[in-house]
N, C-alpha and C positions, 0 to 999 in steps of 0.2 A: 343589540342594546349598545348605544352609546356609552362610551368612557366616562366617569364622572370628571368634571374640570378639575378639582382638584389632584385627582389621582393622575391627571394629562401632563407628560412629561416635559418640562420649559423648555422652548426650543435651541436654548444654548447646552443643555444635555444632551439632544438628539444630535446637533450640530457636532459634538465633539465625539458620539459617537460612532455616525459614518466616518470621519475624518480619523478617527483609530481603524476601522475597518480600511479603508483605501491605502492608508500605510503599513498595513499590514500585506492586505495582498499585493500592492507597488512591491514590497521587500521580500516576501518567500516567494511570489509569483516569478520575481523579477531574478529572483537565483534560480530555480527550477529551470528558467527558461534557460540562463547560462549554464547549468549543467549539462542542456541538451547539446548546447550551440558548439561547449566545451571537451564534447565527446569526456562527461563523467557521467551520464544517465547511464541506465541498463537495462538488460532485457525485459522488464515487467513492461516498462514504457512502448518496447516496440512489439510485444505482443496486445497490448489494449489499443495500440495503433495501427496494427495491421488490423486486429480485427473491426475495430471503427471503419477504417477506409474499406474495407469491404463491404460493407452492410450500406456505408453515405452512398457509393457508387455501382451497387446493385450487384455486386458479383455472388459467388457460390464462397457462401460463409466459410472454409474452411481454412485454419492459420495452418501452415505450413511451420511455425515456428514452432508451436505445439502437437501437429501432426492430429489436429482434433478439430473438431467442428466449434464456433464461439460459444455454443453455449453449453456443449459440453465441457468448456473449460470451467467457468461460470455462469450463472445466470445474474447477469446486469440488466436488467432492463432499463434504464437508464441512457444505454448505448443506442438504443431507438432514436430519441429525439435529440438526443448530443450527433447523432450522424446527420442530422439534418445539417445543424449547423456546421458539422463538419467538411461539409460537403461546400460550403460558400468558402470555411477557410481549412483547407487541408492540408493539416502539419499537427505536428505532436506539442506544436505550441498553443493550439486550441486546447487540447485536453490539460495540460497545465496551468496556465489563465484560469479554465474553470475549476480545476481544483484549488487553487487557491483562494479564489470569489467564494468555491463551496464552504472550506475551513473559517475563511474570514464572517461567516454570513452567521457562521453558529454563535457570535457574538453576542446578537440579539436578544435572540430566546435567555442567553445567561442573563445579560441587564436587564430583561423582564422581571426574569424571579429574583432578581437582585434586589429590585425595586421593592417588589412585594414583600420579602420575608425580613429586608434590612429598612426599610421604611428612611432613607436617605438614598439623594441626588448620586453625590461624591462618592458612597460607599458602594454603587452600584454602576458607576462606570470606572472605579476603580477593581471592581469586579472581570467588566467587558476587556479591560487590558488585562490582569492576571490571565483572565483566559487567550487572549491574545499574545500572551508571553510565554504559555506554556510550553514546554519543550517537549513532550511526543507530539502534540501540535506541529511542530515545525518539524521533526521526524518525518511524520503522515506527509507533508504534503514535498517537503525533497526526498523521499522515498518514491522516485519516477511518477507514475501516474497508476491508478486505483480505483474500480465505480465504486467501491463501499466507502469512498471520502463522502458520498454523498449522501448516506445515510447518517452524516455525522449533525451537522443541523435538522435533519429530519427528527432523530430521537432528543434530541437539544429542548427540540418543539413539542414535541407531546409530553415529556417529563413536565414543562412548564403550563400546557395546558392540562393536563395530569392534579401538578400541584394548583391552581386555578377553577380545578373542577368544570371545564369546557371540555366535556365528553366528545363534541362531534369534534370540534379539531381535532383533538389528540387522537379520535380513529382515522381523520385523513393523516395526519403528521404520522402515526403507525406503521399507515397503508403505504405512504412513500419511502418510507426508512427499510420496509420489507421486500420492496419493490428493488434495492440496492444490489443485493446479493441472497445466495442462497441459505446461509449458517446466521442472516439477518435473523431470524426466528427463535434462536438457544436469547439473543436479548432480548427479545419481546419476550418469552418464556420468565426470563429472570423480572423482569420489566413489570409481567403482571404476577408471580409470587411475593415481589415486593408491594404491589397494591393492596393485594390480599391481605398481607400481613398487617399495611397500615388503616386496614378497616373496610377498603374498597371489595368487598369480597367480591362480587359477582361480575362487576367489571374484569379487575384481576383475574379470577379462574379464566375467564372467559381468553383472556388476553394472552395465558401464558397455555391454554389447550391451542389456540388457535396458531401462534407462535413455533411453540412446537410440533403440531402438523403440518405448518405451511414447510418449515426445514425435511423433516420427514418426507412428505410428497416430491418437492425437489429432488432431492439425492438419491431417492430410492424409483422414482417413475421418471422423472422428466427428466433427469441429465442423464440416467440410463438410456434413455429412448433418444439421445442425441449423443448415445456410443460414448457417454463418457467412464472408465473405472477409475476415474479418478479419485475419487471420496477410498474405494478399499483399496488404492496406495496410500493414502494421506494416512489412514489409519497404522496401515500394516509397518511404513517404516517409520512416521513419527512419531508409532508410540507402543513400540517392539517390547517394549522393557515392562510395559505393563502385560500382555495380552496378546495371542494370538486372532482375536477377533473383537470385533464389536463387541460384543457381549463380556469377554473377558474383561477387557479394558474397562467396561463401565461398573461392573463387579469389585474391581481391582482396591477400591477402598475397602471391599468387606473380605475380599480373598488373600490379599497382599500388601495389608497395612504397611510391615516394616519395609517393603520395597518402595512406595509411595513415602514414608518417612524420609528414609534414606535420600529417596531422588529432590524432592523439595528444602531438605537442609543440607546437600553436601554443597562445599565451598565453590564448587564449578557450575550444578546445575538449580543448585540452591534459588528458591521463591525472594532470598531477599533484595538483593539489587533493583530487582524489576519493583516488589511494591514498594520501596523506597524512594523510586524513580518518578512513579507515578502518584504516589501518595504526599510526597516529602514536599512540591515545590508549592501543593497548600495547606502544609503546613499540618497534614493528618487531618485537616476538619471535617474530610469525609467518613471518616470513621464516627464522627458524634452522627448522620443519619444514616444507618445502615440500612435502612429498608430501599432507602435511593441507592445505595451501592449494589442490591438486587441482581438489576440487569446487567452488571458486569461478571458476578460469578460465573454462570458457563463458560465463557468465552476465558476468560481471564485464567481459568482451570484448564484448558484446555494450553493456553498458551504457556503456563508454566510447568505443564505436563509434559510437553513435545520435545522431543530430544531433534528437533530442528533450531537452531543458535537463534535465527533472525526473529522468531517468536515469541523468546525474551527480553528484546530490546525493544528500548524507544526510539529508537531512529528509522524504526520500520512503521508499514502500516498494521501491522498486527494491533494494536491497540485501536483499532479506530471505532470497535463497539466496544470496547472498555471505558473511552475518554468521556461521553456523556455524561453517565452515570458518575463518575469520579469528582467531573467538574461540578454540576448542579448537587452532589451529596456533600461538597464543599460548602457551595454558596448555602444550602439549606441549614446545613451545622454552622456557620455564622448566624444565621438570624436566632439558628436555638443556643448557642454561645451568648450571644448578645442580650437575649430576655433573659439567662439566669445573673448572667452580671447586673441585669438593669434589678432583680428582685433580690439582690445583695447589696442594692444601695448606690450601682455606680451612677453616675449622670450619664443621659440620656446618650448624647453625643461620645462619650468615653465608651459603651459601652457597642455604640454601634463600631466604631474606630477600630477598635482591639481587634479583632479577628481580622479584619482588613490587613490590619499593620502585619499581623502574624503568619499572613498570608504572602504579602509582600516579602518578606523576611525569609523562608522557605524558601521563594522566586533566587532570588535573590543574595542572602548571604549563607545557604547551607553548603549551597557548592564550593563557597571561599572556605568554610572551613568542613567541612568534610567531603572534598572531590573525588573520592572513591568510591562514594554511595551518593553523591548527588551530581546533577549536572545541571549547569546555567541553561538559561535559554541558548539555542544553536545560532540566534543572529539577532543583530539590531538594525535598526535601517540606517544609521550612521555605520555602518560596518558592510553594509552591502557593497558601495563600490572598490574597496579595498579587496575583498574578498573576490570579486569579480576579475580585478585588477592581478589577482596572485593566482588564479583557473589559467587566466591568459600565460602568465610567464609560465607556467608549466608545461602548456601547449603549444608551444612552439611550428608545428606540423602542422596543427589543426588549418590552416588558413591553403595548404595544397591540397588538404585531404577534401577540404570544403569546394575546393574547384572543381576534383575530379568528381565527385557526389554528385555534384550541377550539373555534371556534363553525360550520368549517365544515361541510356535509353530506359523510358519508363517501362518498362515492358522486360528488361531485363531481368534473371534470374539471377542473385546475389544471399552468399554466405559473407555473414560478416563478424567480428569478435562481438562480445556482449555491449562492449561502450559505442561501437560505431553502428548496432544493429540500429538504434530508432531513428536514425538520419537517414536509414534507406527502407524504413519498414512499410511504409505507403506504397503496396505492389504485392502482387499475385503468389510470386514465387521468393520468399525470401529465407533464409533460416539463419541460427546460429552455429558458427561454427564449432566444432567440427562437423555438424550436421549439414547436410545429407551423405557425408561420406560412412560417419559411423559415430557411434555417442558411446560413453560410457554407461556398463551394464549396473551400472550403483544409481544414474539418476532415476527419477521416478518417472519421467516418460521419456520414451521413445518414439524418435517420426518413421521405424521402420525396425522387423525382427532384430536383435539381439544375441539372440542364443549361439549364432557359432564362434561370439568375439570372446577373446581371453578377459578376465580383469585388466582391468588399466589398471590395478594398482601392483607394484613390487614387480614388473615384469622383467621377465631374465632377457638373455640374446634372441631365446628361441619363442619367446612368445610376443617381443615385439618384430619381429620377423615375419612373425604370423599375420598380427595386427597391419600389417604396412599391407600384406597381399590383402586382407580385406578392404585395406583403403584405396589402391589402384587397382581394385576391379571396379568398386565404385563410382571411381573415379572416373571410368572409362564409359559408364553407365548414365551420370549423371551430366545433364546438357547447366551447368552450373556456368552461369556467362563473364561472373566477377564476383573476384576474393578479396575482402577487405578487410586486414587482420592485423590487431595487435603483437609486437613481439613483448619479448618479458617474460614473469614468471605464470603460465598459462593463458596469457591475455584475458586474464577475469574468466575464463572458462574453468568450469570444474572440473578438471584434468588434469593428472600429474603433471609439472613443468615438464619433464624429458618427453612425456611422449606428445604434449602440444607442439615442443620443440621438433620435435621430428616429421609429428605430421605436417607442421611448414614447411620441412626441408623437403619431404616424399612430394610436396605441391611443385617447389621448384625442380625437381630431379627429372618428372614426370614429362617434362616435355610439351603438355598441353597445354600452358601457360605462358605468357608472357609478364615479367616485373615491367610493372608501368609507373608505378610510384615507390622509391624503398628514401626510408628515412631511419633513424637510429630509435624509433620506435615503430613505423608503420609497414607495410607491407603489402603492395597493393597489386592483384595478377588481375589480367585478363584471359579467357578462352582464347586461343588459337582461332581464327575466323568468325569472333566473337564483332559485334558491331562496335564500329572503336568508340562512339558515343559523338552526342553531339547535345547542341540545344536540347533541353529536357520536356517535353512536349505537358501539357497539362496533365496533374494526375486525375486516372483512370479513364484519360482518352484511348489510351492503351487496350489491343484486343486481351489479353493474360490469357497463358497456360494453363489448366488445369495442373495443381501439383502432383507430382510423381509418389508421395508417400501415402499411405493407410488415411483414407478420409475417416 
């Protein structure tokens, strides 16, 4: 059914809403990319980039950086037809572009029901910028790269044909948001107990049995059956403190009240910073529709339950099924703000404004005066070349490191620090350093046994003694063709400084190496009869190795 003309949005509203979209993604797309170019991206970027370029050019899906098959890491589906395209342009600048196209796109759907529930032009693409200003927004998407960005317009979409009552979109908009990732279904879960609640019952049950099955089946049959245990490490160490198990953990409000007290209001790992983060920049309107904030509970409990750091912040992607539900429970408690103002007598226009205003205001001035519990938006597009401009003066190095990069053989096998891994991550064999020599027994995965290496942490003479003989036997084992490492305090690897420090020094001592690039940050060896490198031939002309670690 056709739009009614009047309800048809004038084309100088749609005009200024692409044109907020395009400078949106011109601005976080356009820094994303210079974090890459800038060697500040990190390992997430070069593992969704190996595994993309695996899959565009047909190889045997296994990352070598995670030591795991792709979709035992997760399941993205999404990485199907992005490898298409990846395959025409193959760099980890394709997957950033579209992350940022993806964030910018969620625009839409918010001006939609902006439209709808605030019955004004201005007030509703005053809306599409709030959400375009928002700051775990611009977290998520200079947070490397991510396929659950793309579940973030997807549920955007069916909230809005949700509130609209266009049942069949909002099951394809569903179907694509689930399609994202595998823990996509705890929000469809929340997604349809809050339908429920708002009357939708049979919809809703449906939506949040199905949601929480589809999560279910993933984790427990299908990333099993591609050798992943990775869901019972997620559990076991990031949420130790509740629970030995599954089962404990999810008890643990009825078993261990006061330890769940205790964890969500001590001043360290305390619930308030983050809902303040996320609540605060509109201004709490989310809180007037609670049944839209629905689909954020599991996820959102889960994330300020995890005694993992990155998971309470906004600068990560952890929030990226949180932000839907936050933003649209915003925009909807405006329109239910504005009807009680309007049946208190305000005028029409005054009462649509206010929440807007209050909204902007949050954005905007809570960070100036309370910057401890609030934070501005992370960037402006007036701020982007400056910021570009101050990456560059830091990196100094970056423009030799960027030569030898060019010049290595595709085909090569390459360990490299966390910031320089996505610059060489399009190739068969690549890891993070320290890896393949040896990882620490605390991370939560391993590309190879563990068990006879000492703790890396507090190690005396005799057990980094130890450690060194596990690393040059390795060493001697592994056909590793090029080392490209940060110096510093552990080169971003999660490693004590002394013994990253050392195992750089065990690399030069060893003899198998040659320094081919040293700089006062970088550190760059070749293998001894390693190919010294030349013009870089097309990626995945290359015959590749099978990796040497645990498929």
């Amino acid at each position: 059914m056709s739009q009614p003309a009047a309800d048809r949005p004038p084309p100088w509203a749609v005009a200024l809403l692409v044109g907020a979209v395009l400078v949106f993604v011109w601005t976080l797309g356009g820094l994303a990319v210079a974090n890459w170019r800038l060697y500040y991206a990190n390992g997430d970027l070069a593992i969704y980039d190996q595994a993309t370029w695996l899959v565009a050019f047909g190889q045997p899906p296994a990352m070598t950086i995670r030591g795991m098959h792709v979709f035992a890491h997760h399941i993205n589906l999404p990485l199907l037809p992005v490898a298409l395209l990846y395959r025409l342009w193959p760099s980890p600048v394709t997957l950033l572009w579209l992350q940022a196209l993806a964030a910018g796109v969620g625009a839409v759907p918010v001006w939609w029901v902006a439209r709808r529930v605030g019955r004004g032009e201005l007030a509703a693409l005053a809306w599409a910028v709030l959400y375009l200003s928002y700051p775990p927004l611009h977290g998520m998407v200079l947070a490397d790269f991510h396929y659950e960005c793309f579940s973030l317009p997807c549920f955007l979409t069916a909230l809005a044909c949700a509130e609209a009552r266009a049942w069949r979109g909002y099951a394809l908009a569903l179907g694509a948001a689930l399609l994202c990732r595998e823990d996509a279904g705890l929000a469809a879960c929340g997604l349809g107990l809050g339908l429920a609640l708002a009357g939708q019952r049979r919809i809703g049950l449906g939506t949040a049995v199905a949601g929480l099955g589809y999560t279910v089946a993933l984790t427990k049959l299908v990333m099993p059956w591609f050798g992943s245990a990775e869901q019972a490490v997620f559990y076991r160490e990031y949420f130790s403190h509740l629970g030995s198990s599954l089962g404990e953990i999810a008890l643990s409000p009825l078993t261990r009240p006061g330890v769940l007290l205790r964890w969500l209001c001590d001043p360290q790992t305390g619930s308030g910073p983050l809902l303040c983060q996320l609540l605060g920049p509109l201004c709490f309107l989310s809180l007037l529709k609670p049944s839209w904030l629905a689909g954020a509970v599991l996820t959102l409990s889960l994330n300020l339950l995890s005694s993992f750091l990155p998971s309470r912040s906004i600068n990560t992607h952890y929030q990226t099924l949180v932000m839907p539900f936050v933003l649209l429970a915003a925009v909807a408690g405006q329109g239910w703000l504005s009807a009680r103002l309007a049946e208190r007598g305000a005028r029409p226009a005054t009462a649509r404004a206010t929440p807007v205003v209050m909204a902007i205001l949050g954005t905007w001035l809570l960070p100036l005066l309370l910057p401890g519990w609030f934070v501005p938006p992370l960037t402006a597009p007036w701020r982007q070349p400056a910021e570009i401009a101050a990456g560059v003066a830091h990196r100094p190095w970056a423009p030799e490191l960027d030569r030898l990069i060019a010049a290595l053989p595709a085909d090569a096998a390459v360990a490299a620090s966390p910031s320089i891994l996505p610059r060489v991550s399009g190739r068969r064999q690549v890891w993070m350093f320290p890896a393949p020599f040896y990882w620490s027994p605390r991370a939560s995965w391993r590309p190879f046994p563990t068990a006879t290496l000492p703790p890396c942490e507090n190690l005396d003479a005799a057990g980094l003694e130890r450690l060194r003989g596990v690393f040059l036997a390795r060493l001697e084992q592994q056909a590793v063709d090029w080392l490209l490492l940060r110096t510093g305090p552990a080169g971003g690897v999660p490693l004590p400084a002394d013994v990253y420090a050392a195992s750089v020094d065990w690399i030069a001592a060893s003899g198998r190496y040659e320094l081919v690039l040293a700089t006062a940050d970088i550190r760059c060896y070749r293998r001894a009869g390693a190919a010294p490198g030349g013009p870089n031939p097309r990626p995945g002309a290359g015959p590749g190795v099978p990796p040497t670690g645990p498929q």
